[in-house]
PALUMKE-695835 format. One line per 5 residues: number of its first residue (from 1); their letters; for each residue z, x, y of C-alpha. Coordinates in steps of 0.25 Angstrom, whole numbers, plus 5000, padded with zeros to 4 digits. Each point is the difference from the previous one (the first is absolute). Layout:
NUM> a> Z X Y; ... .
END
This chain:
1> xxxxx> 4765 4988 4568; 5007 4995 4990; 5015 4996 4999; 5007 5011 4994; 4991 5009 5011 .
6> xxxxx> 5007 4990 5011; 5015 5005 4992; 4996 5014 4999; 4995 5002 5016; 5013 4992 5003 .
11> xxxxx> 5009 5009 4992; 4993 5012 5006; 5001 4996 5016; 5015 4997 4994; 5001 5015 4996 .
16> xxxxx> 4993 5005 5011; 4987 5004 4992; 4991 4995 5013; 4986 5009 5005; 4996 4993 5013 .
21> xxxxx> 4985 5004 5003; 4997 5005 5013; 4993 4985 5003; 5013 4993 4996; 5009 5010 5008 .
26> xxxxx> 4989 4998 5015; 5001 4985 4996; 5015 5000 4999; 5001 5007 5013; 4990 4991 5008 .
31> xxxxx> 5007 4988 4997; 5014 5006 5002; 5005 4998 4987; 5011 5009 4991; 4997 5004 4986 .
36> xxxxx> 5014 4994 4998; 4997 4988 5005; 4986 5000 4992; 5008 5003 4986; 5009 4989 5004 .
41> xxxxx> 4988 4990 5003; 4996 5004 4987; 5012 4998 4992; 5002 4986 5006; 4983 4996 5000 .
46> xxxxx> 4992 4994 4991; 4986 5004 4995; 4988 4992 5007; 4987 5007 4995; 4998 5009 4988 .
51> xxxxx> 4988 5011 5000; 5002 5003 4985; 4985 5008 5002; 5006 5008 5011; 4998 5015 4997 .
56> xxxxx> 5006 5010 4996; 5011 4990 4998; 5001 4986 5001; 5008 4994 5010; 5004 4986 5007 .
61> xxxxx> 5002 4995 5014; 5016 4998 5003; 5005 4990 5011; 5014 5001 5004; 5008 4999 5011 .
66> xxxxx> 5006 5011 5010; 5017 5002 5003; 4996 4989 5011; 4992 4991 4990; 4987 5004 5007 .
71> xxxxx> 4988 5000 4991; 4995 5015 4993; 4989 5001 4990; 4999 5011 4993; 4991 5007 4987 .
76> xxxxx> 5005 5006 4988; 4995 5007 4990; 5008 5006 4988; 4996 5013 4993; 5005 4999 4986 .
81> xxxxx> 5000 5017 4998; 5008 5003 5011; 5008 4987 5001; 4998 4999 5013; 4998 4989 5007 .
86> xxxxx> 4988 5001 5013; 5001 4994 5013; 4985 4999 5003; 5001 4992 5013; 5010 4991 5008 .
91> xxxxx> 4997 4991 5011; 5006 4988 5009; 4992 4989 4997; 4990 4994 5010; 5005 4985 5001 .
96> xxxxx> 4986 4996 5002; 4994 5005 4986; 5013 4995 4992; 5005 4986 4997; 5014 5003 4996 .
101> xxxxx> 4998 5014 5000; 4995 4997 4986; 4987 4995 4999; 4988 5006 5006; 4992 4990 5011 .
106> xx> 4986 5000 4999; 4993 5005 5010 .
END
């Protein structure tokens, strides 16, 4: 994804132009976690990977933190017909996989 992408997916989650596939909706539940609290994690995170050859949009790996500063990833994809952005998945991050919730350990 490039950055105006990054402006538009943020200017739609803004206006409420959000699909949440159904992985990303059973994710969210498992791990207790709101869509507001997603959209807000969101608005406050940082990108930490990018898939720009994800199909059939690409789309980035976003860590930010919860209402209660816990750390949530999520990946998002932006569809520039409908202006929508797309939640593709959302997780709490495994503490032993990440260093800082933003770089991937090797295994």
């Amino acid at each position: 994804m490039d950055i105006r992408d990054i402006i538009d997916a943020i200017d739609a989650i803004r206006c409420n132009r959000v699909r949440i596939t159904d992985h990303a909706d059973e994710e969210a539940q498992a791990d207790r976690l709101s869509f507001d609290e997603i959209f807000f994690s969101v608005l406050k995170g940082e990108i930490i990977e990018d898939y720009s050859s994800d199909k059939p949009y690409p789309s980035c790996l976003i860590y930010g933190d919860s209402f209660a500063g816990e750390p949530i990833h999520s990946v998002w994809a932006y569809n520039h017909a409908t202006q929508w952005a797309v939640l593709v998945t959302v997780y709490r991050p495994d503490p032993g996989r990440w260093i800082d919730w933003r770089i991937r350990r090797k295994q």
